[in-house]
C-alpha positions as CSV (number, residue, x, y, z in Angstrom):
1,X,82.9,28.7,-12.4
2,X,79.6,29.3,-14.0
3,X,76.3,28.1,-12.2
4,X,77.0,24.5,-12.1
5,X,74.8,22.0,-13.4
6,X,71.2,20.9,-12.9
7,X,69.9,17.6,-11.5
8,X,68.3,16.6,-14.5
9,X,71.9,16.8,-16.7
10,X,73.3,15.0,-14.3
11,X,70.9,12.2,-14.3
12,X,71.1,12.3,-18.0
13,X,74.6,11.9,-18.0
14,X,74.8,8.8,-15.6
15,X,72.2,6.9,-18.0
16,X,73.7,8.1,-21.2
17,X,76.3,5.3,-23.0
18,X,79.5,5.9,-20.7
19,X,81.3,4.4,-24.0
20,X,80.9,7.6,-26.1
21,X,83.7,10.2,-25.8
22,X,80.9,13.3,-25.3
23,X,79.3,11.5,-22.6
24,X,82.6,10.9,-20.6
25,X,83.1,14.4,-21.7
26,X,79.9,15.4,-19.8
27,X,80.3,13.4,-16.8
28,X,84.4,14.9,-16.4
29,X,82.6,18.4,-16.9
30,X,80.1,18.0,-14.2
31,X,82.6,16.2,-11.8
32,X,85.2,19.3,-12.0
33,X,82.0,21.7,-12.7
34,X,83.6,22.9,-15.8
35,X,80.7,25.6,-17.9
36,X,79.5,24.2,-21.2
37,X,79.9,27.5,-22.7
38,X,83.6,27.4,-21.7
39,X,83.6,23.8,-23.5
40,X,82.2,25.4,-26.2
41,X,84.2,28.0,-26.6
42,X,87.2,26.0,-26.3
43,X,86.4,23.6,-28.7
44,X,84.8,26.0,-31.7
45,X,81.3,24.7,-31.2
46,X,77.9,26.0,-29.9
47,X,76.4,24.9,-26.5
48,X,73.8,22.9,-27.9
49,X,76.3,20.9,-29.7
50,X,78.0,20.0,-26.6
51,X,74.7,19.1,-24.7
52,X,74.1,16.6,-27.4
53,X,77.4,15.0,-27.2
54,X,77.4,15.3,-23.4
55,X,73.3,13.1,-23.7
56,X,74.9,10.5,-26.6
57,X,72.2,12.2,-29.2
58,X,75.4,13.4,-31.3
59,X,78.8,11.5,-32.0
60,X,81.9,14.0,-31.8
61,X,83.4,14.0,-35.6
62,X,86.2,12.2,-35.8
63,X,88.5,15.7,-36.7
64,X,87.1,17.0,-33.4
65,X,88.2,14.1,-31.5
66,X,92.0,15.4,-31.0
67,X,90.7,17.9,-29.3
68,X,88.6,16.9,-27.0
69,X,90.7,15.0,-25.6
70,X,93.1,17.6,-25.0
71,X,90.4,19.5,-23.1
72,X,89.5,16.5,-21.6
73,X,93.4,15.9,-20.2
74,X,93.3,19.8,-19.4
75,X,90.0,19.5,-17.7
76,X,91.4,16.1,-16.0
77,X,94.6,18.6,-14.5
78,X,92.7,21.0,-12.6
């Protein structure tokens, strides 16, 4: 799926605050190399959005939470 993820996202992700839902979101994406524009898609939201959740600079909403989750347990099944 897609062209995988760079180095630098990667070492982004394992300094970024492993307490935030979007960062665990990240670091789940990269593991199972899941696209961040089929995040995006799924979850209503642009790419850049999802980079900033996936680096800590932007807290998911709490009405978007549900959902991640959901993609995140989907995600988790594959």
């Amino acid at each position: 799926m897609g062209i995988g993820y760079t180095f630098r996202i990667a070492r982004k992700l394992k300094a970024a605050d492993g307490a935030l839902l979007g960062v665990r979101l990240g670091r789940l994406c990269v593991r199972k190399d899941i696209p961040v524009s089929y995040v995006a898609a799924e979850l209503g939201v642009t790419r850049q959005t999802i980079y900033n959740w996936f680096h800590g600079h932007a807290i998911i909403c709490t009405t978007s939470v549900p959902e991640v989750k959901k993609l995140m347990s989907r995600i988790r099944a594959t």
